[in-house]
N, C-alpha and C positions, 0 to 999 in steps of 0.2 A: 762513031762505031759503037755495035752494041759490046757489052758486058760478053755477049757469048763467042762476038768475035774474036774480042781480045784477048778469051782464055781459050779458047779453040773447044769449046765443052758447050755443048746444046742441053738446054734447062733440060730436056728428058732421061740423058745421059747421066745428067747431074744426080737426079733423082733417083735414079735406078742404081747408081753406085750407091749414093748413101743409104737408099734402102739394105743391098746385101753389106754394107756396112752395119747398120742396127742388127741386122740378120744375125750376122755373124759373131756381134757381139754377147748377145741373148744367149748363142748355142754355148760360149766360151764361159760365160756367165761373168762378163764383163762389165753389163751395164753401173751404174754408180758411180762410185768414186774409181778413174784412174788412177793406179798408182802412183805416178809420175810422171810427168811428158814427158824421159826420158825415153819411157816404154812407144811413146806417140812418137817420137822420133827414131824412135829407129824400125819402127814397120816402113818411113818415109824413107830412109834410105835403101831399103830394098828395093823402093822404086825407082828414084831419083837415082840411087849409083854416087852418088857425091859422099856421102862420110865414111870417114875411115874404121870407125869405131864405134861397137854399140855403147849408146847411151845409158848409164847406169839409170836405177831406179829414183835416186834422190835430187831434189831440186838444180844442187849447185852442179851435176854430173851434166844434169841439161842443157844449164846454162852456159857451161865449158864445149858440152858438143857441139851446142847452137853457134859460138863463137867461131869454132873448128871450120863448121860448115861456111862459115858469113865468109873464112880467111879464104880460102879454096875456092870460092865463087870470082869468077872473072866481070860480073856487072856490078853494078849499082842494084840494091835488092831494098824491095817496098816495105815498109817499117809494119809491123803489127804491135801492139801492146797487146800483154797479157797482165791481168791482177788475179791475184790468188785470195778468195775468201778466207780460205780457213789454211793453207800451205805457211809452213812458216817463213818461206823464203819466195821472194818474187822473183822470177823472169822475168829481165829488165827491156831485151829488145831481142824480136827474132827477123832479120835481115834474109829476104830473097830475094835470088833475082828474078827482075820481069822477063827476061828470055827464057828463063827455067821452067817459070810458072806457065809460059802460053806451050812448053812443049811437054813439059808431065803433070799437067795441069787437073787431067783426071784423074791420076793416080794422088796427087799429093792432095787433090781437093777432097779426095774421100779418107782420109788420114787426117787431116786437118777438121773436117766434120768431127769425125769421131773424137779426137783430141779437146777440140772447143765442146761439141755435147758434154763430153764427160766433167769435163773441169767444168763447166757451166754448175753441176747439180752439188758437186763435192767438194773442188777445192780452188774453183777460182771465176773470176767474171771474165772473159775473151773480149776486150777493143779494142774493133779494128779501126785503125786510123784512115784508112784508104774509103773514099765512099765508093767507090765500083765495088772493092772487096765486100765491104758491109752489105750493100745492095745484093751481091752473088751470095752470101749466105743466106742472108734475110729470105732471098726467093725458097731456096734449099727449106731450111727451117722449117718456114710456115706451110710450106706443101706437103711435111711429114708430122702428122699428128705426134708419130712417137716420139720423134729427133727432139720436136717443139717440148711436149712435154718435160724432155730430159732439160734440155737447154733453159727452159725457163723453172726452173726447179729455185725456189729462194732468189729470183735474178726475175723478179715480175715487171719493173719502171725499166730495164734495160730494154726487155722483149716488147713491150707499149710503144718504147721508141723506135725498138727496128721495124715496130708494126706501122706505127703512122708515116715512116722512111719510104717504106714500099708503096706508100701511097695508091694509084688505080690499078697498081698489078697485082691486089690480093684476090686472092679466091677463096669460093666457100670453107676450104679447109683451114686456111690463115685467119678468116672470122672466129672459125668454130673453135680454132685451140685458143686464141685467143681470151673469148667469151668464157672456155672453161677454166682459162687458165686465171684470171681475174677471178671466177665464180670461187674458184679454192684457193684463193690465197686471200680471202676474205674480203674482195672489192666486188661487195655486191651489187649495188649501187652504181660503180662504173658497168659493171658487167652487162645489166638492163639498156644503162643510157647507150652501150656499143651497139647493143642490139638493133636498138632505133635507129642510130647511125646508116646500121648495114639496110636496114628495112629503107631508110630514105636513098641508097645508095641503089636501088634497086635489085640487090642481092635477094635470092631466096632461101628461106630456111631450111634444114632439113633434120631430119630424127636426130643426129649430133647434137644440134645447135640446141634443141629444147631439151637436151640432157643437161647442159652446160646453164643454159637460163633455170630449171628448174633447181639445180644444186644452187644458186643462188641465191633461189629464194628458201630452198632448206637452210644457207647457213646465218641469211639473213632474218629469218621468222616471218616472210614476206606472203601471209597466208591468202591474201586476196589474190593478190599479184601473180602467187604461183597458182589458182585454179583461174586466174584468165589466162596464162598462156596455155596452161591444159585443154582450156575447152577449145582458145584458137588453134590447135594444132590441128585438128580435122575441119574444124569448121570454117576458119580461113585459109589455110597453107596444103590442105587438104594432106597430111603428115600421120598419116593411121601412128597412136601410141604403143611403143612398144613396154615391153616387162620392166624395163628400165626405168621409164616414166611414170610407170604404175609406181614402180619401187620410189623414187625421188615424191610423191605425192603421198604416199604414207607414210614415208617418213619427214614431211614436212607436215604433214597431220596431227601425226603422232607426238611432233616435237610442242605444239602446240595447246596438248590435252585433246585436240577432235578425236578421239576414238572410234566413238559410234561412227563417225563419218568415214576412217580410214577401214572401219570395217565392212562397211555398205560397197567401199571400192573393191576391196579384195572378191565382196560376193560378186560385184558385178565385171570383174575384172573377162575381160574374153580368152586369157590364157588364164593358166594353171598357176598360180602361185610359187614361186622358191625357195629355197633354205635364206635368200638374202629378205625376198619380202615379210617372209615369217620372222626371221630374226627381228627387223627393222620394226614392225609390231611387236614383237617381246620386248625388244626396249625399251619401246615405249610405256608398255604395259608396267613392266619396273621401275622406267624413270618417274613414272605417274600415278606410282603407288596405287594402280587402279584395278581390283579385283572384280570389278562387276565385267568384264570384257574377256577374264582369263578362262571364264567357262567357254566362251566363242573362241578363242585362240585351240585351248585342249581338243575343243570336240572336233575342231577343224585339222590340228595336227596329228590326231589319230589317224587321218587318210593318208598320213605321209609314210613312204616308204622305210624302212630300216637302216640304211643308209642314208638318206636323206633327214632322219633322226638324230644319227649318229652324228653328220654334218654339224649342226645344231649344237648338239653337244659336246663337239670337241671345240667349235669355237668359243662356247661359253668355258671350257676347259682353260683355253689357251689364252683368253681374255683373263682368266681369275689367277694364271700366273705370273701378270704384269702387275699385279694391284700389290701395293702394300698397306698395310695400316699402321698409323700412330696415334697413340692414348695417351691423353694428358696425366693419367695417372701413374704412367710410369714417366713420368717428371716429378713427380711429389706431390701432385692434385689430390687433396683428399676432400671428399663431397663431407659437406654440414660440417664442417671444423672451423666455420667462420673467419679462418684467417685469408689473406689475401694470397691470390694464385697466379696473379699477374704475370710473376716469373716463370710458371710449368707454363704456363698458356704459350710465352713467346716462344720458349726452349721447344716448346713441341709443335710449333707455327716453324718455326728454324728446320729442325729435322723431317716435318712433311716437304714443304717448300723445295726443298735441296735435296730432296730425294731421288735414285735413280730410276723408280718408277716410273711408265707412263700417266698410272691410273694410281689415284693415293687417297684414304681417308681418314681423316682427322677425327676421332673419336671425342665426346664431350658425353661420359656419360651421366646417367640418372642422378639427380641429387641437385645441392644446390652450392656453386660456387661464389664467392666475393671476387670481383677483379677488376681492377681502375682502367684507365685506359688502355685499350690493344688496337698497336698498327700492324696489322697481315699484311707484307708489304711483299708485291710480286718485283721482277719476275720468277716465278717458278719454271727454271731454264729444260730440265727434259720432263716435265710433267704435265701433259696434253689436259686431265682432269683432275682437277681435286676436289673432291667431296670434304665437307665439315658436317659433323653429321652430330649437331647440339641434340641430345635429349633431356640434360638435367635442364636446372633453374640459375639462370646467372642473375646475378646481381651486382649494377652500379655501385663505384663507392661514390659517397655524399661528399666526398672533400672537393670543393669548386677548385681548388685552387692547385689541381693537379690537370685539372682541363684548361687547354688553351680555345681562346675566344673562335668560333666557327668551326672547330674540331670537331669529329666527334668521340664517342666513348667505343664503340668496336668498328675500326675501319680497314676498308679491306681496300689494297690498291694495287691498280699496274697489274691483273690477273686475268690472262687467259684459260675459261674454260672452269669458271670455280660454282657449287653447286656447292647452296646454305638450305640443310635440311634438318629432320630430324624429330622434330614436335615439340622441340624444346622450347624454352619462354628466354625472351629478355627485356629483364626486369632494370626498368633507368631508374627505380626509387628516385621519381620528379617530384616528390611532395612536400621535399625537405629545399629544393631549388626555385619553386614556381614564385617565393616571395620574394627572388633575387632579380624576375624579370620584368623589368621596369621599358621592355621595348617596347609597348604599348602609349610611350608616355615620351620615351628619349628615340629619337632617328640616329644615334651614335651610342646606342647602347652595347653593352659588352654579350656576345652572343652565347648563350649556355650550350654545351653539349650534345649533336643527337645523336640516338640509342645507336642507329647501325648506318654508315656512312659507306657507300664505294664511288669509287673515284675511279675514273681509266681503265675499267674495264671493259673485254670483252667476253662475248659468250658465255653470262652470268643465268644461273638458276637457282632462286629464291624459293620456296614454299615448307609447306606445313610448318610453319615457325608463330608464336605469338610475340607481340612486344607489349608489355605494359606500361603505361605511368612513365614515359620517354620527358626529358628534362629539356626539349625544343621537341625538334622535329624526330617522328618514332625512325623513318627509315628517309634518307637522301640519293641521289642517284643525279650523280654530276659528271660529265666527260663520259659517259660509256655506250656501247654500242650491243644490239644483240643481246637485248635485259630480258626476264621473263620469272616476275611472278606471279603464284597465284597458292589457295589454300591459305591466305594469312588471316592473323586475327589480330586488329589491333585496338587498343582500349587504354582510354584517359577518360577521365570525368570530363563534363561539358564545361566547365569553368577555368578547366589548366588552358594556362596561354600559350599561345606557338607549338602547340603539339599536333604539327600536320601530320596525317598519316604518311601519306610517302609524297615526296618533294622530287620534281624530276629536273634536272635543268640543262642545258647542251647537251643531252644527249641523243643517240638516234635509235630506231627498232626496238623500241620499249614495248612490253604485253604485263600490262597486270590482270588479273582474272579471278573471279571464285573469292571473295575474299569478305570479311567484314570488319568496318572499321567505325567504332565510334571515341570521339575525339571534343577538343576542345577548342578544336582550327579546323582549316579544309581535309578532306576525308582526301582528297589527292589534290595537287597543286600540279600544275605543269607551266612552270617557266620558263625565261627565255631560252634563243638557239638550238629547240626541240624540234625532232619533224618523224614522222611513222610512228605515231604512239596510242597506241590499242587499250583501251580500260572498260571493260568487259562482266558483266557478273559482278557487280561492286553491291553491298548492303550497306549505306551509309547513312549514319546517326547513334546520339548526337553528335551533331557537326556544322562546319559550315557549306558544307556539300562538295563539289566536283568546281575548281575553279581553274583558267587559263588566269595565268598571272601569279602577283601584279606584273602588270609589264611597263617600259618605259620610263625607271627609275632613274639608271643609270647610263653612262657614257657605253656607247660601242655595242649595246645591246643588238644579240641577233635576230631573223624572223624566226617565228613558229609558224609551221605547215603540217598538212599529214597527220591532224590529230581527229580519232575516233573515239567517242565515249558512246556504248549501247548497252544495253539490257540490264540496267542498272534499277535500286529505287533508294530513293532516300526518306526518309521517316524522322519528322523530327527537325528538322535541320533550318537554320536560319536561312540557310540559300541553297536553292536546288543546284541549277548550271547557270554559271557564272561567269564573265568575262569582263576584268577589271586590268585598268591603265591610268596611271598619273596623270593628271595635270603637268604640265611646265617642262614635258620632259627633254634632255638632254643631246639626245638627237632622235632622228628617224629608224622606226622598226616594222615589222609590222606582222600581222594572226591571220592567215589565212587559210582555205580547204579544212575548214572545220563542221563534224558533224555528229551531232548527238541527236540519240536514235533511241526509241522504245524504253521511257525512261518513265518510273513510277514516282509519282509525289505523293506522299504520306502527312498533311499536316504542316507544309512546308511554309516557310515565311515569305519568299520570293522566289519562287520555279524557277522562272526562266527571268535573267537581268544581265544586262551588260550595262558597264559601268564605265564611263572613260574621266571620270573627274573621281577615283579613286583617293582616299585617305584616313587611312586607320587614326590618326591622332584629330587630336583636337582642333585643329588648325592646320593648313595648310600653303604654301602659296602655288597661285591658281592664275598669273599673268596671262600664259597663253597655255591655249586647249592641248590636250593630248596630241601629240607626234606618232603615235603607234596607228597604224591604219588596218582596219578590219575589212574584209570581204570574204566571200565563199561561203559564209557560215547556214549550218541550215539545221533547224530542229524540227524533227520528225515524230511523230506517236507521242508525246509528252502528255501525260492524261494522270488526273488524281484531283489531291484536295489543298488548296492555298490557305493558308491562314492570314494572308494579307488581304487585301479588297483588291492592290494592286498585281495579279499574278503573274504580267508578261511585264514590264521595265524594261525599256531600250535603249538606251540614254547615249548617243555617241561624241564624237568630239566634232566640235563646230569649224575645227580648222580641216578636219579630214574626217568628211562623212562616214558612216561604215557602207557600203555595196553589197550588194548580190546575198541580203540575207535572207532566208526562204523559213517558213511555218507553215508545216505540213500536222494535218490533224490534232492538232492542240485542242484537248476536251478537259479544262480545272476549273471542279467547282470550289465552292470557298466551303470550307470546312467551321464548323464550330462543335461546341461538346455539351453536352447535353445529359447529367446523371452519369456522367463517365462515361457514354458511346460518341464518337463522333459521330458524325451526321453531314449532310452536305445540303447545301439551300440555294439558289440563286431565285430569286424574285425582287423585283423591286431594287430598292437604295442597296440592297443586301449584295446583289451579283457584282459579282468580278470584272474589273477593268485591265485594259491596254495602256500605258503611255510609253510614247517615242519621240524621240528628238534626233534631228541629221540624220536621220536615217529612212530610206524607203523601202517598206517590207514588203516580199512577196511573199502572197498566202495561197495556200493551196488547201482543199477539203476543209474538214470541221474546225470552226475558230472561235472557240470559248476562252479566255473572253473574247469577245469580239473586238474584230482589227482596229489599228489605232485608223483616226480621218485625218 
């Protein structure tokens, strides 16, 4: 027997009740939080006729009606569990009967919607023990965009599951909330791979669906991915984009730094622009401290209406009275007084943090502070952003032994939504440290400090910041998801050891951009269990250039995927792009879908090398080849001057070839200097070579040096 026999209620029935249910709700201005199931029980017995009593507002009155009703029922009644999120007291069990339910079954079943919506978003999670019950909501639910909405509000792995429950009975609208509903609760990632699902499932998409994918890749930074499905939406699914799409594409533009680009869309947009599109560009235009784009913004908001102005400017209104600010100087900060401020800093890390604000910034101003170590340690429970907004001069203290070993000296952790700006500097004073680092020498060396560490975050924004003279690594980036900087300036003499510019490692949706970093290590490093990471705009030297790795050191290492390096040049640098892996390693990893693209060599010592018998010491041991497996990799446009004879290095491991590596237009000549001008020569013994090992290259266009045989 079906679900709709049993309850005497036809799915379309179902539906049209709980619509004028949501209906009704909206007009009463009910949706959110119920006040009570008590209130939800007793609309039910208007209908049902069974309780004696209305239900008071407070948890335990419910609880007591709910019993009332279970005593007074003459069947056996089907168990539901209810858990409350945030209510302080649970409803432990509400009992009805199955005779009850198949004869008021439409009446209680749109009471019971309402009741589960509502405690869904505010004060509780609804399981139902019954799988027919589950399955007759689940239908319900997902056929109502809005109900779904409500219902899965903070309750995302519940709704996934009633979503895969329903199995072949979903439709386009149970995809579509779904997709959106993943897309804003920050499963971006899932939200794409559902989409595939439904695309293999033969589902079609529709203008919904690519709102919901396009928000995804807004909150994901997913800047490729979101103008492929932009352009698929007419050109495969034949889906004309509406105002919406337009809006989700410039503000996924925008979040990025493309400007120019989001403004080329606005001109060629086929509608008229909105107060949300224009905002969405002022945003940007703010977050991106970018004034060459705000004469296009002005001249083009001048055609807006006065009202539509006013729009505008009440939201920027109503935005500026959620923000607070906090100053470290009314903590007792006082700039150039050389004392130590470690304690204003946390005191005023404490009171941003735990503030009631949505939107909050941490003031650092002008001048130059002393401060040892700082942990900014999240969560910051109602505060959606926090801005730190450094503009003085911080400085390191020199005392090691107030650093613990892998630490670093300002860390920021466990923080959703935090934005490190401001043009300020931070200053590691590594000059008084670099003769303590003996990791060059010991594989169990004690690890110094780096300047700025984040851990576990997400939805992080880094720029206009400089770091100097960092005592290891100037910036790390471990566990986080949703990273994005650009604008930085980082600098160490070419001789400090271990001062990588920025270190990336498990983490995913990283964009660095715009940036210049000369250093005394890799100008970026991207280590293991990384994948979507974007590095963009880099001026790198001196340095050791742009490296994957090392990988394959240790136990349980993950793959790296997803990694793009373009429009980069490096000058100077002992290694241009890099891809180095241990000998002997510990178990299996592996580096794949890698591609570096339009990359300048300046005088570089080794352009293009991949290394799989990697080892910085003296000695190493080297029994068996490298475990870390390469394929996908492919270097495009790579053109300049080598200072080696050897400019391409391929070297992989003999126990796992590398695969599917591609050389597209590789034009480096060997450089020498000459009265101070460089110069470039290849003739004769002079010209630049190829060698490779385990590996078969495929070469496409111009191949200087010439391919290996």
């Amino acid at each position: 027997m079906s679900e709709t026999e049993a309850t005497g209620v036809t799915e379309d029935s179902a539906l049209a009740i709980a619509n004028e249910t949501v209906s009704a709700a909206i007009e009463h201005k009910a949706i959110g939080v119920v006040d009570s199931v008590g209130e939800a029980m007793e609309e039910a017995e208007k209908w049902v006729g069974d309780l004696n009593q209305a239900v008071k507002e407070s948890t335990d009155s419910a609880m007591r009606s709910a019993r009332s009703f279970r005593e007074n029922s003459t069947s056996h009644f089907r168990s539901i569990q209810a858990q409350f999120l945030r209510a302080e007291k649970h409803v432990q069990e509400l009992n009805m009967s199955a005779d009850l339910m198949k004869k008021e079954s439409k009446k209680l079943l749109e009471r019971a919607t309402l009741a589960e919506k509502d405690m869904k978003c505010g004060l509780s999670e609804l399981m139902n023990s019954g799988n027919d019950m589950r399955l007759m909501f689940g239908k319900i639910w997902y056929k109502l965009p809005k109900v779904c909405n409500k219902i899965t509000c903070g309750m995302i792995d519940v709704a996934k599951r009633l979503f895969d429950e329903i199995g072949n009975q979903r439709n386009l609208c149970s995809w579509n909330s779904m997709i959106g509903s993943l897309a804003t609760h920050g499963k971006h990632n899932e939200a794409l791979e559902l989409y595939s699902q439904m695309l293999r499932e033969g589902e079609k998409p529709d203008a919904v669906t690519f709102v919901g994918l396009l928000l995804a890749c807004v909150h994901g930074g997913m800047v490729v991915k979101g103008q492929e499905l932009f352009k698929s939406m007419e050109e495969v699914h034949k889906v004309s984009p509406k105002l919406e799409h337009y809006g989700c594409m410039i503000d996924l533009l925008g979040r990025v730094g493309k400007l120019e680009e989001a403004c080329d869309l606005i001109k060629t947009m086929p509608m008229k622009p909105d107060t949300v599109v224009w905002g969405t560009l002022l945003g940007a235009l703010i977050e991106m401290e970018s004034f060459r784009y705000l004469i296009f913004f002005l001249i083009f908001i001048s055609t807006l209406s006065s009202s539509v102005a006013g729009t505008l400017s009440l939201r920027n209104r109503v935005d500026k009275s959620s923000v607070s600010f906090v100053n470290v100087r009314s903590f007792g900060a006082r700039a150039n007084d050389h004392r130590d401020h470690t304690k204003a800093f946390v005191a005023a890390w404490d009171k941003a943090c735990k503030s009631s604000s949505s939107s909050v910034h941490l003031i650092i101003p002008r001048g130059e502070f002393s401060v040892g170590p700082l942990r900014f340690s999240g969560p910051c429970t109602n505060v959606s952003n926090l801005t730190v907004r450094v503009k003085g001069h911080l400085k390191a203290s020199t005392d090691l032994s107030k650093y613990r070993s892998g630490g670093g000296w300002i860390e920021f952790g466990w923080i959703n939504g935090l934005t490190l700006t401001g043009g300020g500097t931070f200053d590691g004073q590594g000059a008084l440290a670099w003769p303590f680092n003996n990791c060059t020498s010991d594989s169990n060396c004690k690890l110094l400090p780096t300047s700025l560490k984040f851990v576990g975050m997400n939805r992080t924004v880094v720029r206009r910041i400089s770091s100097v003279n960092s005592k290891f690594f100037h910036i790390a980036i471990v566990e986080c998801r949703d990273f994005k900087g650009t604008r930085l300036n980082i600098t160490a003499p070419s001789d400090s050891p271990n001062t990588d510019g920025i270190h990336i490692e498990r983490s995913s949706n990283v964009y660095f951009s715009r940036s210049h970093i000369a250093t005394g290590d890799d100008c970026v490093s991207i280590g293991q269990g990384n994948s979507q990471i974007t590095i963009t705009s880099i001026k790198c030297g001196p340095g050791h250039g742009i490296s994957v790795g090392s990988l394959g050191r240790y136990p349980n290492e993950k793959d790296v995927k997803g990694l793009v390096v373009k429009d980069c040049k490096m000058s100077g640098t002992t290694n241009g792009i890099r891809i180095k892996t241990w000998a002997n390693s510990p178990g299996q990893s592996a580096a794949t879908n890698m591609t570096f693209q339009n990359i300048i060599m300046n005088n570089v010592t080794n352009p293009i090398i991949i290394d799989q018998s990697y080892c910085p010491f003296s000695s190493c041991i080297s029994n068996v080849p490298s475990k870390v497996k390469l394929s996908d990799i492919y270097f495009k446009n790579i053109r300049g001057t080598s200072s080696s004879r050897v400019a391409v290095q391929l070297h992989c491991s003999r126990g796992m070839p590398c695969k599917k590596v591609y050389l597209e237009n590789v034009h480096l000549d060997l450089s020498s200097s000459d009265a101070g001008m460089k110069q470039s020569r290849n003739r004769g013994d002079e010209a630049v070579s190829s060698s490779c090992r385990n590996v078969r290259v495929n070469y496409i266009g111009t191949q200087l040096p010439p391919p290996c045989h």
